[in-house]
C-alpha positions as CSV (number, residue, x, y, z in Angstrom):
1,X,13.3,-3.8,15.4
2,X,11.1,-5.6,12.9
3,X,6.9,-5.6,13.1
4,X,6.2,-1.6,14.2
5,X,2.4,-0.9,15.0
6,X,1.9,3.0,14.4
7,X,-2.0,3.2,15.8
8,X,-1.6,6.8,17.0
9,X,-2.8,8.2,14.2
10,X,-6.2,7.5,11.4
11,X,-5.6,6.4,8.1
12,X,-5.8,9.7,5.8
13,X,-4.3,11.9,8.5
14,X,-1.1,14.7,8.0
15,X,0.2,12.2,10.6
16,X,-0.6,9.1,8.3
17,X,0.4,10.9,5.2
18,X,3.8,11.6,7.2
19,X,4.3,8.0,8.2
20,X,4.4,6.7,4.8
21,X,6.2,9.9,3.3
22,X,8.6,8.4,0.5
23,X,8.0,4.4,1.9
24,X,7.6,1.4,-0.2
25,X,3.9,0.5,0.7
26,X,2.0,-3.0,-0.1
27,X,-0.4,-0.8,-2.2
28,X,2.0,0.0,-4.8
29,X,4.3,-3.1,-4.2
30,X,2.2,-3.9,-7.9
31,X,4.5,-1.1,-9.6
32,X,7.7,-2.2,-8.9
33,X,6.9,-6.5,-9.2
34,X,5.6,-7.6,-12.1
35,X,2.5,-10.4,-12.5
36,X,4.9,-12.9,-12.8
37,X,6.5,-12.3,-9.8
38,X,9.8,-10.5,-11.6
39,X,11.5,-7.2,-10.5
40,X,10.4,-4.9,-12.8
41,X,11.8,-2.2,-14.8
42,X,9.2,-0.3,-17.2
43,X,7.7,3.3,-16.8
44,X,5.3,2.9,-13.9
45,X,9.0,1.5,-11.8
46,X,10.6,4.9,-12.8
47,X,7.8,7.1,-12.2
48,X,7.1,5.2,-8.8
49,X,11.3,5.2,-7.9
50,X,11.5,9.0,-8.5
51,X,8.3,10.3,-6.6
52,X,9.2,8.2,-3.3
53,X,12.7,9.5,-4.0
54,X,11.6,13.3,-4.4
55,X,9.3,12.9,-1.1
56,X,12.1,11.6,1.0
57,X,13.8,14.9,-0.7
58,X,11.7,17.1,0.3
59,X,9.5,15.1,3.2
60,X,6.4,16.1,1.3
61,X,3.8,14.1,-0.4
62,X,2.1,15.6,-2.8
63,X,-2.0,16.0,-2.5
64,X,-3.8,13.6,-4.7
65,X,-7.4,14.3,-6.3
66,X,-10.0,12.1,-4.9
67,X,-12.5,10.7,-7.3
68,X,-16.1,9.3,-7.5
69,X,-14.9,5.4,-7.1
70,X,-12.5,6.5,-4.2
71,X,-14.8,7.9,-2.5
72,X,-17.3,5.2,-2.7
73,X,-15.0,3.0,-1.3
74,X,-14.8,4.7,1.5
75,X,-17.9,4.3,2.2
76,X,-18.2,0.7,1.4
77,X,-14.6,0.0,3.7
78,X,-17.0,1.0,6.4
79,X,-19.5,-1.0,5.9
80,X,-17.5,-4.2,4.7
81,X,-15.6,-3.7,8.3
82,X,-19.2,-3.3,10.3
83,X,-20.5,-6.5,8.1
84,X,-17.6,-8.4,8.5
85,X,-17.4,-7.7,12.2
86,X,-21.3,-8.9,12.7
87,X,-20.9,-11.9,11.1
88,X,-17.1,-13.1,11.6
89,X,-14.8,-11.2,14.4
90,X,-14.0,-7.8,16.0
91,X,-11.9,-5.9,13.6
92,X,-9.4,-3.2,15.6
93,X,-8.3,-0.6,13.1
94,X,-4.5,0.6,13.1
95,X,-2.8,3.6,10.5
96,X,0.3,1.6,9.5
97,X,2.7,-1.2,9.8
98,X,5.8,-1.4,9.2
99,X,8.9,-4.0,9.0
100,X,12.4,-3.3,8.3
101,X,13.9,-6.7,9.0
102,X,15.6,-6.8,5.3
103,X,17.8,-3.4,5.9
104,X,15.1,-1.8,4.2
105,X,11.2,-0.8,5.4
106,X,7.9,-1.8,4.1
107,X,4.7,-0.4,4.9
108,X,1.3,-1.4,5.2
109,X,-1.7,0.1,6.4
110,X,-4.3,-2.5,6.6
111,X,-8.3,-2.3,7.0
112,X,-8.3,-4.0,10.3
113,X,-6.3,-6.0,12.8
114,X,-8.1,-9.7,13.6
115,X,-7.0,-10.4,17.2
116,X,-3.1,-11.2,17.3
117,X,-3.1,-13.3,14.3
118,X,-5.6,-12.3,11.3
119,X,-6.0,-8.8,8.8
120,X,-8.4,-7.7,6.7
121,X,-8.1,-5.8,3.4
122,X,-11.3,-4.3,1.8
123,X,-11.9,-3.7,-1.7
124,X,-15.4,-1.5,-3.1
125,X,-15.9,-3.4,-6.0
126,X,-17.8,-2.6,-9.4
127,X,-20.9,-5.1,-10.1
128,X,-19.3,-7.1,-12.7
129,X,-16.1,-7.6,-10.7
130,X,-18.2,-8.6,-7.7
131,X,-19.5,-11.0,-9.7
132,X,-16.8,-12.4,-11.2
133,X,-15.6,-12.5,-7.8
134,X,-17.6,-15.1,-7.0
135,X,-17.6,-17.0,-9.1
136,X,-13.7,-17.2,-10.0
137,X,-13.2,-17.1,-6.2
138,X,-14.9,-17.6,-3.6
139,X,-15.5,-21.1,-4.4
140,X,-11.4,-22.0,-5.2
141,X,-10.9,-20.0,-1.9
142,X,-8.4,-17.5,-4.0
143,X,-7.5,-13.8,-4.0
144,X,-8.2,-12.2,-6.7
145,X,-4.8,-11.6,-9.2
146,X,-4.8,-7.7,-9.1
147,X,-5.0,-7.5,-5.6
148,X,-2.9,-11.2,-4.7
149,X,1.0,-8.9,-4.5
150,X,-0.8,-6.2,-1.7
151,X,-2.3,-9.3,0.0
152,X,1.1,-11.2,0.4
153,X,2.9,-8.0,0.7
154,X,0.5,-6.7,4.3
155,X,0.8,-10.5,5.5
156,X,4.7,-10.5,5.1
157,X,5.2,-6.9,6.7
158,X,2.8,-7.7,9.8
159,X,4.3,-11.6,10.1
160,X,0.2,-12.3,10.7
161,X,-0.9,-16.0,10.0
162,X,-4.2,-14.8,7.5
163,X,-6.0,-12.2,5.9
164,X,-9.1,-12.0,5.1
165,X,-9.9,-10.3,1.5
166,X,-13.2,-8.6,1.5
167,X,-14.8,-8.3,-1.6
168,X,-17.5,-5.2,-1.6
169,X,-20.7,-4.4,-3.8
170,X,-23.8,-3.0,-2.4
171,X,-27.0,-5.1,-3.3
172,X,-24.6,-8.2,-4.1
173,X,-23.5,-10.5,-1.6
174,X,-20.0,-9.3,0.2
175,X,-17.4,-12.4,-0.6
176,X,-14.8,-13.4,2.1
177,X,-12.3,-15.3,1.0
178,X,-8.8,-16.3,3.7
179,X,-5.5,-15.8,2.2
180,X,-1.9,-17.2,3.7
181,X,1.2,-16.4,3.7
182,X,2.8,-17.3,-0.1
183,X,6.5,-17.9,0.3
184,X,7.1,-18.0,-3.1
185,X,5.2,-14.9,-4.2
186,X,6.8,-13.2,-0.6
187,X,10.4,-14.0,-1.7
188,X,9.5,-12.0,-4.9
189,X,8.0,-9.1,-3.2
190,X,11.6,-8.9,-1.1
191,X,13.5,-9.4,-3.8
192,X,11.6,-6.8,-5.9
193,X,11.7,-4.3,-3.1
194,X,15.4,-4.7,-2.5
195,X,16.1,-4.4,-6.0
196,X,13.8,-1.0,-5.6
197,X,16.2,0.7,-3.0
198,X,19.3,-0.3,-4.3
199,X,18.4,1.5,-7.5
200,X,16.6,4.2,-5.6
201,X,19.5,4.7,-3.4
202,X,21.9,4.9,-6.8
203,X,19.9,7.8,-8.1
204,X,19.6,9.6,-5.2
205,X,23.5,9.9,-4.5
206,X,23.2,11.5,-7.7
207,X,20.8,14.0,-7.2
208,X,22.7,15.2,-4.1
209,X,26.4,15.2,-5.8
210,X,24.5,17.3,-8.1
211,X,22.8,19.5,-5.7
212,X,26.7,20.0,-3.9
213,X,28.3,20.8,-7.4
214,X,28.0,24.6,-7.5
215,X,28.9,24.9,-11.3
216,X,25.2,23.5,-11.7
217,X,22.6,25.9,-12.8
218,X,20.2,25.2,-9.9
219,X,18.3,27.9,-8.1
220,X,16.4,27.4,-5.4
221,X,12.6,27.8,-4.8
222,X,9.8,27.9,-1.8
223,X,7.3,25.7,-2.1
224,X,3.4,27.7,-2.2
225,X,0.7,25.2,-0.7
226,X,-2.3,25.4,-2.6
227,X,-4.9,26.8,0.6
228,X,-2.3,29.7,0.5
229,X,-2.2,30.4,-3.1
230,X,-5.9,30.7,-2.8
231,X,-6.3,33.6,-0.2
């Protein structure tokens, strides 16, 4: 098994959330890879490496707070998908993708599905990003460098043959700019990831010889969901 279309379920969902419990996702590819494309090893890979490893402890992922920008994008994700959609192609939308054709999975969970070959990926955008946008990209027909490792990362776990990066800011022009597969910056991303679970897989043999060694002063606890601890 390799490419894996999980479309039973909406992006946000318990169901979604279960999906990707404790799976290296294109979204946060960023922490463990660094801007010049090397594996990297600094706090943000730690503090990544242990809370994947402690949900695929405890198959639970922790609730995150939602801010103000969040949920403006998504908002705008709708609207960028309806634009796009008028004025380029039908977009289907899908929860997740995932490959495990390295002995180790990656997910994605893209913004649309282009017929069998194309993606999109959104981004809500502040003014003076949108602008730089355009004029650092749209013209050179590049993906902006923040978001270049989750690009290359969704095209190499769907095997798709473009993405479309969406660019979003009410009252300024959406920007559209086609992106292909990067073999160079895709080697990385596997090399990066495999690196990732090797080390991930290290520490959590530890943890559980730990766990099994009864001498250890560990007690255990219930976890108390936080509707319950309200009523």
């Amino acid at each position: 098994m390799t490419v894996t279309y999980h479309d039973a379920f909406d992006q946000g969902s318990e169901e979604w959330l279960a999906a990707r419990c404790g799976l290296l996702t294109a979204s946060e590819m960023k922490l463990i890879i660094t801007p010049t494309l090397k594996v990297a090893s600094n706090e943000k890979e730690r503090s990544h490496l242990y809370e994947l490893m402690a949900q695929r402890i405890s198959n639970y992922v922790e609730p995150r707070w939602i801010g103000d920008d969040m949920l403006r994008g998504m908002e705008d994700e709708i609207e960028a998908r309806n634009l796009y959609t008028k004025h380029f192609a039908e977009v289907t939308e899908c929860g997740l993708i995932t490959n495990d054709k390295w002995g180790f999975v990656i997910g994605y969970s893209p913004d649309g599905l282009v017929g069998d070959d194309g993606l999109i990926e959104g981004k809500s955008r502040r003014q003076k990003f949108q602008v730089q946008t355009v004029v650092e990209n749209v013209a050179t027909g590049t993906c902006p460098d923040e978001f270049a490792i989750q690009c290359q990362t969704g095209l190499l776990v769907s095997e798709r043959e473009w993405l479309d990066f969406i660019s979003y800011s009410g009252g300024l022009p959406m920007a559209v700019v086609r992106v292909h597969p990067d073999p160079v910056i895709q080697h990385a991303i596997v090399e990066a990831a495999g690196a990732f679970e090797a080390r991930l897989s290290v520490k959590l043999a530890t943890y559980r010889e730990t766990i099994a060694n009864k001498a250890m002063r560990l007690v255990p606890t219930e976890r108390k969901i936080i509707e319950e601890m309200h009523l």
